[in-house]
N, C-alpha and C positions, 0 to 999 in steps of 0.2 A: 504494500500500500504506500504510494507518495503524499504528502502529505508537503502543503506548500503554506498552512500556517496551522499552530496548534489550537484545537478547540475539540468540544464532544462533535459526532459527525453521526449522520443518518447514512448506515451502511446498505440500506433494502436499492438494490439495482435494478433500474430500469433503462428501457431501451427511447425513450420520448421522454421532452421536458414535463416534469410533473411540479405540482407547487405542494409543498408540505409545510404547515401551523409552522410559525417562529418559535423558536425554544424557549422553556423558564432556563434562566442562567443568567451567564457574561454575554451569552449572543442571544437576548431575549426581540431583540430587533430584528435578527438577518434570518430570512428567508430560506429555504434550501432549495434548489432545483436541480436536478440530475440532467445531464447530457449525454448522448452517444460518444462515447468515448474513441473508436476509432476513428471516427469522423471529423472531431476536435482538432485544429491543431493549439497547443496550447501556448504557446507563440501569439497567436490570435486573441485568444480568448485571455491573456493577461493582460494585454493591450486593453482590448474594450473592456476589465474591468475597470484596470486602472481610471482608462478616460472619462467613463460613466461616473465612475463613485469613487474616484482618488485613492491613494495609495495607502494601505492597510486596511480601507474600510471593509475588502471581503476574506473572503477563505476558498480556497480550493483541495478539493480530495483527490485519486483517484482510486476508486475501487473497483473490482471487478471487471475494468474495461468501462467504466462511468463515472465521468467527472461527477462530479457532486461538487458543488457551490454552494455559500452562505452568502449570502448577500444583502443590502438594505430592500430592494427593490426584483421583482422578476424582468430577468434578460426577454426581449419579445422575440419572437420568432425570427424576424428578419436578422436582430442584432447575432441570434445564435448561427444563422446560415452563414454570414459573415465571419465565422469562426471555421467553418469548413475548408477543408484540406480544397 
């Protein structure tokens, strides 16, 4: 598992953006959404976190072959296509 900042993480994988309740915690705010992970490049997809929501404000996973993300906000479909290889 890569893990590209520390925090608790929603390990259930999926193959399509899904939105899942923000956590009770330190990330009581950020959001989770899973990504196709082969399809990601993450290259991309740090980029347009960063430029969305500035730098530290999210979290990225990867498990399973599924990025997983905390975020403030969900990424919309286009932004995610935009991530594509």
């Amino acid at each position: 598992m890569s893990v590209h900042s520390a925090s608790a993480m929603d390990t259930t994988p999926s193959r399509a953006p899904r939105y899942v309740q923000p956590e009770v915690g330190g990330d009581a705010y950020l959001l989770s959404q899973d990504l196709p992970g082969p399809r990601i490049r993450l290259d991309k997809l740090s980029a347009k976190l960063r430029t969305k929501f500035g730098p530290g404000t999210y979290k990225i996973y990867l498990i399973h072959d599924v990025y997983s993300i905390k975020v403030p906000a969900r990424l919309s479909l286009t932004e995610i296509a935009e991530c594509f290889w």
